[in-house]
N, C-alpha and C positions, 0 to 999 in steps of 0.2 A: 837673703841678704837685702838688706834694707837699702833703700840711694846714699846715704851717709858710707855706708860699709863700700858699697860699691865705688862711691870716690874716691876711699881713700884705697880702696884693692888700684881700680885703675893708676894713683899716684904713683902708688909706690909699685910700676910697671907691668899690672895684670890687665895685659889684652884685651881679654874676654871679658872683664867687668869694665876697659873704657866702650866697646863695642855694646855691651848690652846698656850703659846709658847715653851716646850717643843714640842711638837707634828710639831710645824711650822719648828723648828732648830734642833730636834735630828736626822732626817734622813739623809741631807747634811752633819753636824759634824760626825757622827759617820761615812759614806762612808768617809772623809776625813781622818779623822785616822785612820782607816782600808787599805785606801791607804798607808799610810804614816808607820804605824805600824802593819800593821797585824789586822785581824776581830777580833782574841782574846783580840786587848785592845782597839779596840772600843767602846763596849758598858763603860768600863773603863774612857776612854776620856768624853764621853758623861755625867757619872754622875760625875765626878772630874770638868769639864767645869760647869756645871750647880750647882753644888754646892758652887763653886768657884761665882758666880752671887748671890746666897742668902746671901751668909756669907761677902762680901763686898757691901755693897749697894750703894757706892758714886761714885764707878769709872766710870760710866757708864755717859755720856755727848751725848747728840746727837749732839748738835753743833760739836763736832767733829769727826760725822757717824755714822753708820748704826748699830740698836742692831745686826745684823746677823757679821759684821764686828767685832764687839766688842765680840761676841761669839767665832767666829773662831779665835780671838787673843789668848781669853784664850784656847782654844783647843789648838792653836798652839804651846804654852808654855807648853801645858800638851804634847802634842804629841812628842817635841823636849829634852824635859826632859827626859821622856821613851827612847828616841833614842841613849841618852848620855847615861844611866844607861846600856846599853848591846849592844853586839856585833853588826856590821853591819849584819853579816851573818844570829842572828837571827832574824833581820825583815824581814818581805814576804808582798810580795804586796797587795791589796784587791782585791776586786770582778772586775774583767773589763768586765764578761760579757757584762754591760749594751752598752759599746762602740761598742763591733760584734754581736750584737742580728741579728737574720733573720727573715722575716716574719714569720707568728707561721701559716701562710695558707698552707704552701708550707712546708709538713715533711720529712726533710732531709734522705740522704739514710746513712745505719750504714757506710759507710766510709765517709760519707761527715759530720757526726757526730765526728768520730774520727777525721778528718780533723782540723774541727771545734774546736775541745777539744785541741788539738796539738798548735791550733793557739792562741788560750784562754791562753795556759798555756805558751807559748812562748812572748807574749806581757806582763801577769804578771808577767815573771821572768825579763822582761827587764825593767819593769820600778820599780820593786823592786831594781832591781840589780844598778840601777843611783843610784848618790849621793845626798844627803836628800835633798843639796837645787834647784835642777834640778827637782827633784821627786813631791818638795812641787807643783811649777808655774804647771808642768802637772798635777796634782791632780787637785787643786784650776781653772784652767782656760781651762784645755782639759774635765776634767771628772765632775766638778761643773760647767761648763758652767760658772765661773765669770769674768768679766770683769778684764783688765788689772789695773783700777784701784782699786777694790775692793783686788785683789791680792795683789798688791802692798801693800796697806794700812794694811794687815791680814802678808803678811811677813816684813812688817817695811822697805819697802826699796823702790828709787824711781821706778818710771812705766819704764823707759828704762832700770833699771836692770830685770825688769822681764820679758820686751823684750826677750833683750839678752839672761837671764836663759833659756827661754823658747825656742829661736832659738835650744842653746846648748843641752838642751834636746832631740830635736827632731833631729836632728843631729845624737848622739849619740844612739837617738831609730834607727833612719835608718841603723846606722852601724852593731847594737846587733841583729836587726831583719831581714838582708841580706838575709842568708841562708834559710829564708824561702820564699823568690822570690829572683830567681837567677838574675833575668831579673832587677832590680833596678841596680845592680852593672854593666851588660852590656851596659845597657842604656847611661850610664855616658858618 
């Protein structure tokens, strides 16, 4: 059964097909608002998005994409609402471990731990510290792996603005992440 079938099993009160697509789209939407907002209102986003899909049952079209698209829309609207309701200062970025993971063969020595931790914590203050719509395209397309148009389609806008966004971002990560290789800026 396809995610279309599966939604609408789920609607019309099968269980086990709302469990089997909860399970497919809660772990990408919640790392996306986690990015975007903080882990503290991820699991938030995640059942506001999902509940958001029982209580409207019509929106959903596949002729015009992807349920997982159609999830991250409503997520995105939950996430971007959250972001309007309070300060810039109090969102913080999510886990990026997954992006500087090391081999788990090879156990790092405690400074190359600390190194490590320094780097972790420096890459998530930079990409917290962008602005939301620089932060969405690197969430959605550096840290979900999705496509330039699936991004696009999830931020409502064409595939050359999230180009661009996306140049912009990573531009501005280079600038904010400098001081942690000095040799980028020498290079130049």
């Amino acid at each position: 059964m396809g995610d279309a079938g599966l939604l609408d099993a789920a609607r019309r009160g099968d269980a086990e097909a709302f469990l089997r697509l909860f399970s497919r789209f809660q772990g990408p939407i919640y790392r996306y608002a986690a990015h975007m907002c903080g882990r503290e209102s991820g699991d938030d986003v995640v059942q506001e998005t999902f509940l958001a899909v029982l209580r409207d049952p019509v929106r959903f079209d596949p002729a015009r994409g992807t349920l997982g698209g159609y999830l991250f829309g409503i997520a995105r609207h939950h996430v971007f609402k959250r972001l309007r309701s309070r300060n810039a200062e109090e969102c913080s970025g999510g886990e990026i471990e997954e992006m500087l993971t090391t081999d788990n063969a090879v156990q790092p020595s405690v400074l190359e731990g600390l190194t490590r931790a320094e780097t972790v914590g420096a890459v998530r203050g930079a990409i917290a510290s962008l602005p939301a719509i620089y932060r969405e395209v690197v969430v959605l397309c550096e840290l979900q792996e999705m496509s330039y148009a699936d991004a696009a389609d999830i931020a409502q806008c064409p595939v050359g603005t999230v180009r661009s966004r996306l140049h912009r971002a990573r531009a501005l990560l280079v600038t904010k992440l400098a001081p942690l290789n000095p040799e980028v800026c020498t290079s130049k």
